[in-house]
C-alpha positions, -999 to +999 in steps of 0.1 A: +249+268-149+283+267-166+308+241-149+339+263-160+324+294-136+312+269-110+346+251-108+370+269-077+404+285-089+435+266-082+453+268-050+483+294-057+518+281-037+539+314-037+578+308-026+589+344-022+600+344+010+622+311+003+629+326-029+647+359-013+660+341+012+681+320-013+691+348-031+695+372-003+718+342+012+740+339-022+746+374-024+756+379+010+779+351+014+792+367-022+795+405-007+809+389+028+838+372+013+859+399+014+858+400+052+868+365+051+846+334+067+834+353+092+819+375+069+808+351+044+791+337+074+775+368+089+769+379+049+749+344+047+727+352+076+718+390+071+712+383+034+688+355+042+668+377+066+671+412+043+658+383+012+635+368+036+616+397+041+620+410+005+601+382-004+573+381+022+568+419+012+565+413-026+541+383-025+520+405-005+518+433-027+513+408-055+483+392-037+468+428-027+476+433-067+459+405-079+426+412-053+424+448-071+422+438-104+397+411-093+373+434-085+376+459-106+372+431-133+337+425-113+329+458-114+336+465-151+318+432-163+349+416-169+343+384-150+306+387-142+281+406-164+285+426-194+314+444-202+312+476-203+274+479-199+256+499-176+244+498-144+211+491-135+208+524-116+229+542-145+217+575-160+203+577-201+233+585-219+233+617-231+257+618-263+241+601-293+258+565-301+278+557-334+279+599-348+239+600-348+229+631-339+196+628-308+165+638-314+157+674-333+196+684-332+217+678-363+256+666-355+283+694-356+300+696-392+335+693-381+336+685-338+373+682-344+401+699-364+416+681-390+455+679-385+462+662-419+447+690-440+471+716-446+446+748-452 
């Protein structure tokens, strides 16, 4: 087994709700000022709430983010398997690989128009 896929992930400590409650804080107290203590006060509060849940609602999208792209990166072969190769249950391809033509057909001369020639 390899240790590095055996070994658990680090324990994540997100701060967003602190974080927009800081800042939703700093701005209020900043857009209350103009009604004077009293509203750098009541600025202080709402803005802490209003960042509060700002926060909360971005580090759950973020986590809800991160679980997608987990696995979808399980399902591709990104972090388990091979990348990119099929399925066990996956039909025969049925394009040749690399230009080859399949068996008894010859490839099409020109399958795409050429945009550099002029004629």
């Amino acid at each position: 087994m390899n240790p590095k896929q055996d070994a658990p992930k680090p324990h994540r400590t997100h701060h967003g709700e602190e974080a927009g409650a800081v800042a939703g804080e700093l701005v209020g107290a900043v857009v209350g000022s103009a009604g004077g203590p009293v509203g750098t006060i009541a600025g202080m509060v709402v803005g802490a709430v209003v960042g509060a849940l700002t926060g909360r609602v971005l580090e759950e999208e973020g986590r809800e983010s991160r679980t997608h792209d987990e696995e979808l990166d399980e399902v591709i072969g990104v972090t388990g398997g091979d990348l990119g190769a099929a399925g066990a249950g996956a039909p025969e391809p049925s394009v040749a690989h690399d230009g080859e033509a399949e068996a008894g057909q010859s490839p099409p001369e020109h399958p795409l128009p050429d945009l550099d020639d002029d004629g």
